[in-house]
C-alpha positions in Angstrom: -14.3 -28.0 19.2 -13.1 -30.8 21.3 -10.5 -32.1 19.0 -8.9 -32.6 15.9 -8.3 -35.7 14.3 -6.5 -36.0 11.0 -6.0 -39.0 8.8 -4.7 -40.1 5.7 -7.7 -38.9 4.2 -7.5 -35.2 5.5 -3.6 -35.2 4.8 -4.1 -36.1 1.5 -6.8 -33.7 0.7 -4.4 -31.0 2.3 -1.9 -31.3 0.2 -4.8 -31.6 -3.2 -5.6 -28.2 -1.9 -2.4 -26.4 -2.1 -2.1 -27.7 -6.0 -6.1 -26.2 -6.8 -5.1 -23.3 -4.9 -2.3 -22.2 -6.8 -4.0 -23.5 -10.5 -6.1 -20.3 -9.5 -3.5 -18.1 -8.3 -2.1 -17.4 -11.4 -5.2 -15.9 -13.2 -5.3 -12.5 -10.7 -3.5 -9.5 -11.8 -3.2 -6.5 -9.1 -2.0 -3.4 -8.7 -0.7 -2.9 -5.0 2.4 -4.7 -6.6 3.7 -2.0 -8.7 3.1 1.0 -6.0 4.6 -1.1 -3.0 7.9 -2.6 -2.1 7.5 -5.7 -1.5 9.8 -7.4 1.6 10.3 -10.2 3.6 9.5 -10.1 7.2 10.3 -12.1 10.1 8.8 -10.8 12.8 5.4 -9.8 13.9 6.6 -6.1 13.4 9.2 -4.0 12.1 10.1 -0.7 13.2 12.7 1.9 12.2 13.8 5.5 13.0 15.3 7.5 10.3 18.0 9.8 11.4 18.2 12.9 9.7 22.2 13.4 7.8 23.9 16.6 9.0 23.8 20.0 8.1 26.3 21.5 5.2 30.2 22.1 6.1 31.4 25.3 8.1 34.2 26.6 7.2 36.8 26.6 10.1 38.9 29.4 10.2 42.7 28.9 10.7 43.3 28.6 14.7 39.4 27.2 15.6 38.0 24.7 16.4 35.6 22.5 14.0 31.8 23.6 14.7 30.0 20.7 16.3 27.3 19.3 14.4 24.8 15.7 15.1 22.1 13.7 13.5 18.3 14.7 13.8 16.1 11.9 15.0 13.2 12.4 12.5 9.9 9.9 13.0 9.5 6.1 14.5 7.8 3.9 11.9 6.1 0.9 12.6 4.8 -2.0 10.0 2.9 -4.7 11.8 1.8 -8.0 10.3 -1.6 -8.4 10.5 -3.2 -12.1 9.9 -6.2 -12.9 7.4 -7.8 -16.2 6.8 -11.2 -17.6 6.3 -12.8 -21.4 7.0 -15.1 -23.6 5.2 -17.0 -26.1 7.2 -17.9 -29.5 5.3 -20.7 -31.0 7.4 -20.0 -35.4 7.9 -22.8 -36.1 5.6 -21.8 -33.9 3.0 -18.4 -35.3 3.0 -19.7 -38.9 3.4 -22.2 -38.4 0.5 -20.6 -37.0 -2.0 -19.3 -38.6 -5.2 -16.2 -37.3 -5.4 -15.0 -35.6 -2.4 -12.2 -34.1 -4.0 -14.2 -32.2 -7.1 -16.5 -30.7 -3.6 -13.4 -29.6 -1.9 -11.4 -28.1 -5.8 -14.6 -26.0 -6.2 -14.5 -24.3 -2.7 -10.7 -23.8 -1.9 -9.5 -23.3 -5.9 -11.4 -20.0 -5.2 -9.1 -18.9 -2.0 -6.2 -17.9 -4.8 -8.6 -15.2 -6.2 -9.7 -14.4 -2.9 -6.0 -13.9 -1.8 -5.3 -11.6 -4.9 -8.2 -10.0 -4.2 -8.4 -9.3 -0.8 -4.7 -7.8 -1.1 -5.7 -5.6 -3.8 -8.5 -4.7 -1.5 -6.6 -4.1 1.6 -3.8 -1.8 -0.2 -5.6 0.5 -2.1 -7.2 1.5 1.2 -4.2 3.6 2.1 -4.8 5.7 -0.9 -8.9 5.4 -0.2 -8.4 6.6 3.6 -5.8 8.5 2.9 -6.7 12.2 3.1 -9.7 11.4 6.1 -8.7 14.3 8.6 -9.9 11.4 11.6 -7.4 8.8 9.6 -8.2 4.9 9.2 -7.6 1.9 10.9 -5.4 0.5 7.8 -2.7 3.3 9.3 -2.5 2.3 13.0 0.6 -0.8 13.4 -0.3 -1.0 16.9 -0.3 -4.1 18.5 -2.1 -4.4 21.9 0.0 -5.4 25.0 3.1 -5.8 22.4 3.8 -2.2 20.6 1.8 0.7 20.0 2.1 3.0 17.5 2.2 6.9 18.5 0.9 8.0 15.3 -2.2 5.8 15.9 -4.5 6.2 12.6 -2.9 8.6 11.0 0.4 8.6 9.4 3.6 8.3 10.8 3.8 12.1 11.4 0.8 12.7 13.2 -0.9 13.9 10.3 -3.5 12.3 7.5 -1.0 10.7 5.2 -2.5 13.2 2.5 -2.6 16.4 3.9 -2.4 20.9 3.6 0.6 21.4 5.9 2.9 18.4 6.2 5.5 19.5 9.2 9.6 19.2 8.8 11.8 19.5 11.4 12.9 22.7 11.2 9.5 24.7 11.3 8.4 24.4 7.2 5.3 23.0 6.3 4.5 21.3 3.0 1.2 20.4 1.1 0.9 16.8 -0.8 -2.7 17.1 -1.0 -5.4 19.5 -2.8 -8.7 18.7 -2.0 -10.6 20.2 -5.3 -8.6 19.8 -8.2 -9.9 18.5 -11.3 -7.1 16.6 -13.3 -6.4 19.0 -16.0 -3.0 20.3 -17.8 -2.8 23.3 -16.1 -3.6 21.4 -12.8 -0.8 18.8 -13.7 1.5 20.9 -14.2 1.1 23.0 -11.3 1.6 19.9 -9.0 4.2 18.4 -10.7 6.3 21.6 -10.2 5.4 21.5 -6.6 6.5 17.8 -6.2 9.4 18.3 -8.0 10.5 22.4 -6.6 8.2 23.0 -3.9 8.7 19.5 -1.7 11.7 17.9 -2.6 13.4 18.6 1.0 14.0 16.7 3.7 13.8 17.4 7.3 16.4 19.4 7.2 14.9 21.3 4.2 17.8 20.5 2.1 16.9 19.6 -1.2 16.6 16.7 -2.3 16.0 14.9 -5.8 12.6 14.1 -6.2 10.7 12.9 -9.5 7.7 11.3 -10.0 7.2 8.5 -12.9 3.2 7.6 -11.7 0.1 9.2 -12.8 -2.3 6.9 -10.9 -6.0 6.9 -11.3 -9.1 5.3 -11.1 -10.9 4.3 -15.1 -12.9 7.5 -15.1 -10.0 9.7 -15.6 -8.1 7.5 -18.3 -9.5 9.5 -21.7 -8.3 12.6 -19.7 -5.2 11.3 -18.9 -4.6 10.1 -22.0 -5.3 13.2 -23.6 -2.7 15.7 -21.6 -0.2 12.6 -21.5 -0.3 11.5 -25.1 -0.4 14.5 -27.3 2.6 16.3 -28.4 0.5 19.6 -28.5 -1.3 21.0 -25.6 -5.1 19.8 -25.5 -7.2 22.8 -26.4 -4.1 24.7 -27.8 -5.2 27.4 -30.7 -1.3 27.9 -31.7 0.0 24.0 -31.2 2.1 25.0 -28.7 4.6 22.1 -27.4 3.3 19.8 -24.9 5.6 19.8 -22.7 3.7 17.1 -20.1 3.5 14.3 -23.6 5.0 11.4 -21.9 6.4 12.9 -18.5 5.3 10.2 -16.3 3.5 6.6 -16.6 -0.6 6.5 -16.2 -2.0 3.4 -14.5 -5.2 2.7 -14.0 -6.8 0.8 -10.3 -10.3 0.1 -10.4 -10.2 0.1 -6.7 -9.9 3.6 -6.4 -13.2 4.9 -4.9 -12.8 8.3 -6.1 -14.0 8.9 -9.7 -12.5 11.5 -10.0 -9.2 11.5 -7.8 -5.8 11.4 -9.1 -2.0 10.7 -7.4 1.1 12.0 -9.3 3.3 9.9 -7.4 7.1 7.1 -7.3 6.2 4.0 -7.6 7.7 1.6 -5.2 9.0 4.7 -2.6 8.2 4.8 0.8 5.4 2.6 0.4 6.1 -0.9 2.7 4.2 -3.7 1.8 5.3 -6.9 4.3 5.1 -11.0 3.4 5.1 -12.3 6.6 3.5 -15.8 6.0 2.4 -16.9 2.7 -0.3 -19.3 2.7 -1.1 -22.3 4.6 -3.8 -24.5 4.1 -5.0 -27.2 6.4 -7.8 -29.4 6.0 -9.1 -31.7 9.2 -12.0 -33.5 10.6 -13.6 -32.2 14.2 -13.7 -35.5 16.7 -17.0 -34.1 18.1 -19.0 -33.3 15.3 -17.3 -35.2 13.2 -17.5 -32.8 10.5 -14.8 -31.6 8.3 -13.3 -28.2 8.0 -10.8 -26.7 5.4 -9.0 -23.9 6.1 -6.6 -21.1 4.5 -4.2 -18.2 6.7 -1.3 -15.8 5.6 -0.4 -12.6 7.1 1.1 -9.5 6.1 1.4 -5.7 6.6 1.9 -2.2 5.0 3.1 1.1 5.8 4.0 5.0 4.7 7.6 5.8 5.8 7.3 9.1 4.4 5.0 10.9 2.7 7.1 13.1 0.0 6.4 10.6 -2.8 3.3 11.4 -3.4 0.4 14.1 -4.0 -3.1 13.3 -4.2 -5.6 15.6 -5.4 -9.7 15.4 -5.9 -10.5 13.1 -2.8 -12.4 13.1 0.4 -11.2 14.2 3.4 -14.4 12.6 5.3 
């Protein structure tokens, strides 16, 4: 395009369409919102490296000298802002013919607040969707050509698929958060949630650590399961009503998104899980000097990231 030329008419229809899009904003529910925490960002990236605390006190015998002892570097994470928009082209005519301009332009832009509910919900459930593939995804890599790039590339920020057999520490222990055939069952749940909770709560270090999960997430094929080991105070299947002792042990929530039927993540909600506002939404809406025609248009941008993958085990998905 040669230019743009703007005019009362275009400024005023600009500011209509903020007003139509957030009348629609409000009907979208979503789910990425209760896994992620949510921050501000003001930057086109952030990165951090998490130092590792120190070992456990020596005792110093009377006469020596204190034993030496310094922070671990453990891994670089990176969290780039990424930006999405769409346009909408209104031809001269169109514009020009219509009866009311403004009814044209509600019906196409009111529908950008579902689409930005959507599209989030769309782009965040990804991480759990690519999240075991051995060759990782795209929605991993924070790399930013000519600006950052981010040694992990797809895969998470240790190397690895953030779902994975042998998760490394740094001090030669490996961990699993990810079983690749297994059914959600009460036997299964409860062998995983000991694991979370004895197996992989320790840090780099391998000191322990507290960890409890308080999320059973999984897609709507596994909800009369779930709500079968979750609900019932006696184990299902139980001859002698033995004590369930899983009734109630952590929150079930359901995402549609999920694209494994069958998959299930005993997780913490909102830890180690970065989800980045950068820019919320601006809308523009301008006429093109050449063609004359008129084009509406919406942007924001924002980012997400693992900074550690303890907080979470995911079991019955693809790994390809």
């Amino acid at each position: 395009m040669a230019g743009v030329r703007r005019s009362e008419f275009t400024e005023a229809m600009k500011q209509d369409s903020y007003g139509w899009y957030f009348e629609s904003l409000d009907e979208i529910g979503t789910v990425y919102d209760q896994l992620f925490e949510v921050q501000e960002s003001s930057a086109a990236y952030e990165q951090f490296t998490s130092a590792i605390g120190l070992g456990d006190l020596l005792e110093k015998p009377e006469g020596e000298d204190l034993i030496a002892d310094s922070p671990m570097e453990s891994y670089t994470i990176i969290c780039k802002n990424r930006t999405f928009g769409r346009q909408t082209r209104f031809t001269y005519e169109t514009v020009k013919d219509a009866q009311k301009v403004s009814d044209m332009l509600k019906a196409t832009v009111g529908t950008w607040g579902k689409s930005v509910s959507r599209t989030k919900d769309k782009w965040y459930v990804d991480f759990f969707n690519k999240g075991a593939l051995t060759a990782g995804h795209d929605i991993f890599n924070n790399t930013i050509t000519g600006v950052i790039t981010d040694p992990s590339g797809n895969l998470a920020y240790d190397g690895n698929p953030w779902f994975y057999s042998a998760h490394p520490d740094k001090v030669g222990t490996t961990y699993a958060n990810y079983s690749a055939s297994n059914p959600l069952t009460h036997t299964n749940l409860k062998t995983v949630y000991e694991t979370y909770t004895i197996t992989n709560n320790r840090d780099e270090r391998g000191q322990i650590i507290t960890l409890v999960p308080d999320t059973l997430l999984i897609n709507g094929a596994n909800l009369f399961t779930t709500k079968v080991i979750l609900a019932n105070t006696a184990i299902p299947g139980s001859m002698d009503n033995d004590m369930n002792v899983l009734a109630g042990i952590v929150n079930p929530l359901v995402w549609a998104r999920l694209t494994d039927s069958t998959g299930w993540y005993l997780m913490k909600a909102k830890q180690n899980l970065m989800a980045l506002n950068r820019e919320d939404v601006v809308i523009d809406f301008y006429q093109d000097e050449t063609s004359k025609d008129y084009y509406a248009t919406i942007m924001l941008r924002w980012g997400g990231a693992v900074t550690n993958w303890r907080q979470i085990y995911a079991n019955d998905i693809a790994s390809s």
